[in-house]
LODOZA-208166 format. One record per atom (N, C-alpha, C): x, y, z. Coordinates in pm, whole numbers, plus 32768, in hexadecimal, padded with zeros to 4 digits. Layout:
BEGIN
XYZ...
This chain:
BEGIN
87D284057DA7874884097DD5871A837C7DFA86AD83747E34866083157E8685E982D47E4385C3826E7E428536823E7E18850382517EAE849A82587E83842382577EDD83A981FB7ED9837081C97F3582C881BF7F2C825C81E17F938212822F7F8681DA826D7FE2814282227FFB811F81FF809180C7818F8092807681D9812D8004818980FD7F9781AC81987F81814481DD7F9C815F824B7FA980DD82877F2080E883077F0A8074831E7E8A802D836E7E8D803A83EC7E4E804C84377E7F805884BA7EBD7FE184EB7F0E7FEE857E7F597F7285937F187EF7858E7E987EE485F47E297E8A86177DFD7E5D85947DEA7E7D85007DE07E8184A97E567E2B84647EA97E81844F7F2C7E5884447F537DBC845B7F427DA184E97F6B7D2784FE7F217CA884C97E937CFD84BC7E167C6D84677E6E7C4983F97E8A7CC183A97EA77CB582EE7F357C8A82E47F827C728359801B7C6283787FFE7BBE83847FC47B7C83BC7FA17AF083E97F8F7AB883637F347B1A82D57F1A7ABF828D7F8D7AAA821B7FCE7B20823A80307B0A81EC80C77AEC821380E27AC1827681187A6B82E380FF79CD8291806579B482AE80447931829D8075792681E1806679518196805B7937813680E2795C80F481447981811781E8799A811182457920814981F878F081978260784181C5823B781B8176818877D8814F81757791810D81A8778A809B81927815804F81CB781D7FC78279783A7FA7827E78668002834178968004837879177FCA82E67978800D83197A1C7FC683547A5F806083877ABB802183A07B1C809383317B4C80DB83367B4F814682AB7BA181A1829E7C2D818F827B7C9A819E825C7D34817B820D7D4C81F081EF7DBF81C381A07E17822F81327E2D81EA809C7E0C8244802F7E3581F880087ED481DB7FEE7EF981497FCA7F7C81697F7F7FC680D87F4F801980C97F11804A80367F74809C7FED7FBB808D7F9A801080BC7F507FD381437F137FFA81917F347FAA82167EF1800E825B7E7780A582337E6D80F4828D7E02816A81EB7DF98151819A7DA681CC81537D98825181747D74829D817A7D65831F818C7D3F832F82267CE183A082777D6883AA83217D0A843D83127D43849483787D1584C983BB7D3784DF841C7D7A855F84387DB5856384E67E0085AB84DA7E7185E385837E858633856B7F1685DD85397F8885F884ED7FD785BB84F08063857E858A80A38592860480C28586867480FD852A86B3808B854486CA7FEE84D5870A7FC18426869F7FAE844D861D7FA183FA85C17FAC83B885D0802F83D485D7809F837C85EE812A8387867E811E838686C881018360875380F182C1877C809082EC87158010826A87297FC081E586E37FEA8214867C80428186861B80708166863D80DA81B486818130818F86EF81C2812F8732818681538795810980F5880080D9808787CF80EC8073876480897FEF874C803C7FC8870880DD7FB086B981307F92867B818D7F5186EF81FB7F8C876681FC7F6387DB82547EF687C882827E9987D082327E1E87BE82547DD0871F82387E0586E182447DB1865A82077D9A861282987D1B85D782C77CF48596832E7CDF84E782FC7CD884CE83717CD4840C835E7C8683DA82DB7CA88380827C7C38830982217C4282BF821D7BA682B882377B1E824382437B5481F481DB7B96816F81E27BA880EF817B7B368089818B7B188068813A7A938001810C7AFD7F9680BD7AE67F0A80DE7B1D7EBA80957A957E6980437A787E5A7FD379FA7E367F7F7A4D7DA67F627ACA7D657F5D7ABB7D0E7F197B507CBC7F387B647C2E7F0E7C197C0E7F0B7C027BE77E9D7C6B7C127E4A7C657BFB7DBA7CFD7BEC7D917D2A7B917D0A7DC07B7D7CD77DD17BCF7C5F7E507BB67C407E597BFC7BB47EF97BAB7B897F017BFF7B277F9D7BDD7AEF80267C157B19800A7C527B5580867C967B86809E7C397C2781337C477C0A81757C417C6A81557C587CF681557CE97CF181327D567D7880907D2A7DA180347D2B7D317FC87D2B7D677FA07C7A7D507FE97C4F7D867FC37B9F7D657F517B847D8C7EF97B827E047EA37B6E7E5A7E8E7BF07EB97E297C4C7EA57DFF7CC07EDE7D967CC87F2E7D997D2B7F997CFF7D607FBA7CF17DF07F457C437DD17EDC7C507E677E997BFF7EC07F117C3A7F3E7F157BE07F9B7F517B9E800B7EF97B4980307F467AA9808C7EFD7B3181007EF47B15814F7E447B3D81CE7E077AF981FE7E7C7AF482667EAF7AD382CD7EF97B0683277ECA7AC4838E7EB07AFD84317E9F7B7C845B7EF57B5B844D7F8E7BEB845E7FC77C2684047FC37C48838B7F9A7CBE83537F817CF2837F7EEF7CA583807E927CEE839C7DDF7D1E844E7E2D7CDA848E7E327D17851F7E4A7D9985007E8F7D7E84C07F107E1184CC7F527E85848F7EBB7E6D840F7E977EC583F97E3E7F0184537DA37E7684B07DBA7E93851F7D257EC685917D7F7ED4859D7DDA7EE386407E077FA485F47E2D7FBC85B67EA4804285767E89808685847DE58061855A7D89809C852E7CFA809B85B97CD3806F861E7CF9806B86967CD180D786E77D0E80B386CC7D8F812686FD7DE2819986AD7DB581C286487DAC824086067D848237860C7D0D821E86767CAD823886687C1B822185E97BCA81F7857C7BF381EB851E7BB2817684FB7B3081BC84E47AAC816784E67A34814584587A34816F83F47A4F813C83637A4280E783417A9A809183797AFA805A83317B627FC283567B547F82836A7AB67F23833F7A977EA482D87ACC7ED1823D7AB17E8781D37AEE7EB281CE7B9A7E4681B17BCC7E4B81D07C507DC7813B7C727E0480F47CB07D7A80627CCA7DA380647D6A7D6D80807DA97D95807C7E6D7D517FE97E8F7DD87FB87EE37DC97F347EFF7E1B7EF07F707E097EC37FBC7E947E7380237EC07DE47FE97F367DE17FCF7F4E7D677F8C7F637CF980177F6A7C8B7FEE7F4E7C30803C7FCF7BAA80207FDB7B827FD080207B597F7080797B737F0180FB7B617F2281727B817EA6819D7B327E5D81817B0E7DF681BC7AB87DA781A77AA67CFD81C47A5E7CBF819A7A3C7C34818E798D7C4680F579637C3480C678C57C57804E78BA7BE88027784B7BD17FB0784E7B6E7F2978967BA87EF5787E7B3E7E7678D37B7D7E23786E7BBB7E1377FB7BC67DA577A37C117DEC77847C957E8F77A87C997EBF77C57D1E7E7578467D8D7E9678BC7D2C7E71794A7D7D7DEC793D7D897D8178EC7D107CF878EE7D2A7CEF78B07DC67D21783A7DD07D0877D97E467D0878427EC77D8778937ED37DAD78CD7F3C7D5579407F5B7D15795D7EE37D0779E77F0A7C4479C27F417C0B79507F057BCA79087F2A7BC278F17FEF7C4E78E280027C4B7875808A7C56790C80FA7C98797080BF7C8B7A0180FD7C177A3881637BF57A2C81B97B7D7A7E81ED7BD07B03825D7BBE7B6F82237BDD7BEF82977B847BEC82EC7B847BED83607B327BFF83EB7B0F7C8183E97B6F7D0483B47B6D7D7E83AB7B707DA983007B037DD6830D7AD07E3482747AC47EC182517AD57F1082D97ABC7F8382BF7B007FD283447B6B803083307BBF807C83787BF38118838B7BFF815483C67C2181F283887C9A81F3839E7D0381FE83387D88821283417DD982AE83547E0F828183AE7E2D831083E07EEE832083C67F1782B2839B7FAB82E383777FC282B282F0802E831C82CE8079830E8249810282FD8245814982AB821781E2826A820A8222827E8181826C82CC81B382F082C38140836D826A8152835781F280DF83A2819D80E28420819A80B584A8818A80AE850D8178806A84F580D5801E84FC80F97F8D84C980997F47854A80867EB1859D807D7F1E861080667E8D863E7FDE7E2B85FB7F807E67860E7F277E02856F7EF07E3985417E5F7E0B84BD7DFD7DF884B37DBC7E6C85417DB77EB785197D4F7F1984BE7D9F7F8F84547D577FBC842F7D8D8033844D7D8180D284C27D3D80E4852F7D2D815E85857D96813E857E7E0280E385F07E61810185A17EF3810184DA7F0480F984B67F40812484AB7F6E817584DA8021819C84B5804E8222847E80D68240844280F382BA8405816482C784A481E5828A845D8253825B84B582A682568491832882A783FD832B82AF839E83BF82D583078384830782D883A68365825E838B834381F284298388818C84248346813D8472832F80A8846A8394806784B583DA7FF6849384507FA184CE83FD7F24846A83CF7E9E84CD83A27E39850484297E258564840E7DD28587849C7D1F855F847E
């Protein structure tokens, strides 16, 4: 079986703003670059074919969401070194509880929606600085696709599309 991570991604025009900043901030610092996007199910398991079968289901009916970014904020983790947080919305936690349902998944409880910006482990008056020097031009977007990633090991140079999903 396969790891997975299943992510919503920004539109391209979008895309390329939140790609620049983390572009800029991957030379400087010396992480791998990624793809900007809101992580909606981090790391599962499963075949490829019943995995796009169960998120087809649940997606049937689901149309574009409205992302609100309220804030850039750091933390301790790795993954979320330097983030944009985005507004809980009902349709974003549902999409992420109705997925975890459909994919059987018992751990995917905490749910914080966010585009990371920054990968790394640095002090905190580092990530403060950065996340400080951050300004998005774009704050608010309706995302209309969903990506299933092949996510078998940490590095993010060996992430790749596996499926992707059209919200209408």
């Amino acid at each position: 079986m396969n790891k997975y991570s299943l992510w919503l991604l920004p539109p391209k025009q979008i895309q390329l703003e939140y790609s620049e900043i983390v572009e800029k901030y991957s030379k400087k610092l010396n992480f791998p670059s990624f793809e900007p996007h809101v992580t909606i199910i981090g790391e599962f398991e499963g075949k490829k074919n019943d995995v796009v079968s169960k998120i087809s289901s649940v997606l049937n009916k689901s149309s574009k969401i409205a992302i609100n970014i309220s804030e850039i904020s750091i933390s301790t983790t790795f993954f979320q070194c330097v983030f944009a947080r985005i507004d809980p919305t009902p349709r974003i936690i549902d999409l992420q509880m109705n997925v975890s349902f459909a994919l059987n998944l018992k751990n995917s409880n905490f749910f914080m929606p966010h585009i990371s910006l920054v990968y790394g482990e640095y002090p905190s008056v580092v990530k403060y600085k950065i996340a400080k020097e951050i300004n998005l031009k774009t704050k608010e977007f309706q995302a209309e696709k969903l990506c299933l990633i092949n996510a078998n090991d940490y590095d993010p140079e060996t992430w790749e599309h596996v499926a992707e999903f059209t919200l209408k």
